[in-house]
N, C-alpha and C positions, 0 to 999 in steps of 0.2 A: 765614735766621734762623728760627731754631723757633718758630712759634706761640703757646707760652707764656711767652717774653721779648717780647709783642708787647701793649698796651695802650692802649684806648681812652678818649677824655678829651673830654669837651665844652668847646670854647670858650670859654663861658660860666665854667667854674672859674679860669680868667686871665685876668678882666678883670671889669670893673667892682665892684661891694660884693664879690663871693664872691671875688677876688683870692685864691689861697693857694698862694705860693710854697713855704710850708713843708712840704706836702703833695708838692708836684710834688717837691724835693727830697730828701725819703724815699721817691715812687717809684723817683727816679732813683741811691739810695743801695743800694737791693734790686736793683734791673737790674746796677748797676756789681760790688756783691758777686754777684748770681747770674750770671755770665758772660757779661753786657752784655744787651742789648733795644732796645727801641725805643718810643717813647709816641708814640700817633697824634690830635692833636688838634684837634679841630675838627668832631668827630663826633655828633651828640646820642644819647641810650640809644636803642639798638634800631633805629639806621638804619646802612644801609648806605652813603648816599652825606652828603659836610658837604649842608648847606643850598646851593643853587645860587646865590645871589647873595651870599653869606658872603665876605668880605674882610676879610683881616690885616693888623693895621696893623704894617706894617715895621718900627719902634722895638720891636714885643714878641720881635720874635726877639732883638734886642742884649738888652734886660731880662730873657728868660730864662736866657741862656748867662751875663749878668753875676750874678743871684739866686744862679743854681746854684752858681757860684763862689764868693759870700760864706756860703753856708750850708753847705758840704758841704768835707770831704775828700778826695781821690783821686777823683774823679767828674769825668768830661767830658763834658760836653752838649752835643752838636754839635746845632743847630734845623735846616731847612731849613724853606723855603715850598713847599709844593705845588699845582700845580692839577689839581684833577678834572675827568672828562671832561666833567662837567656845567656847569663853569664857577664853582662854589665851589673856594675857597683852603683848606689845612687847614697844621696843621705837622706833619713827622715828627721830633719830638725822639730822635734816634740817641745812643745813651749805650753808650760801648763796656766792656768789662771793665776792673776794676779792677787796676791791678796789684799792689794789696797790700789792705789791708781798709779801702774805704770805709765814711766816717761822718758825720754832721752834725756842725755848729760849734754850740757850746752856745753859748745866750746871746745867742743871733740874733733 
């Protein structure tokens, strides 16, 4: 996957006050139209590894794949859980191309 279908997201923007599905969804609406991607989350600005003791709580992968489906178009958001060699969790949200022209649900 090419590099710049590839994006970085702190944990922190899906979960607690900052929660913003709508956000993730317009990432994932520009991925689907731009020949798919991939969002990597669970990363803070500027590091290269999640936080080492960082853990996902397993209902947010259902809550992402079901958000992305009530807000979006033509868009599939495949999550998965990852762990790093450090022993921090992250998600790879895998969003593959659209096959026709992804869009958001007005009114969401």
């Amino acid at each position: 996957m090419d590099a710049r279908h590839i994006g970085r997201k702190s944990l922190r923007w899906l979960t607690g006050k900052s929660l913003n599905f709508e956000e993730l969804a317009r990432d994932c609406v520009s991925l689907a139209n731009g020949g798919g991607g991939a969002l990597v989350i669970g990363f803070e600005d500027g590091e290269e590894d999640p936080p080492p003791h960082q853990h996902i709580e397993r209902g947010l992968l259902d809550r992402i794949r079901q958000r992305i489906g009530e807000l979006t178009v033509g868009v599939q958001a495949l999550p998965e859980l990852q762990r790093h060699e450090n022993g921090g969790e992250y998600i790879l949200l895998s969003v593959p191309p659209s096959a026709g022209v992804a869009t958001l649900v007005a009114d969401r």
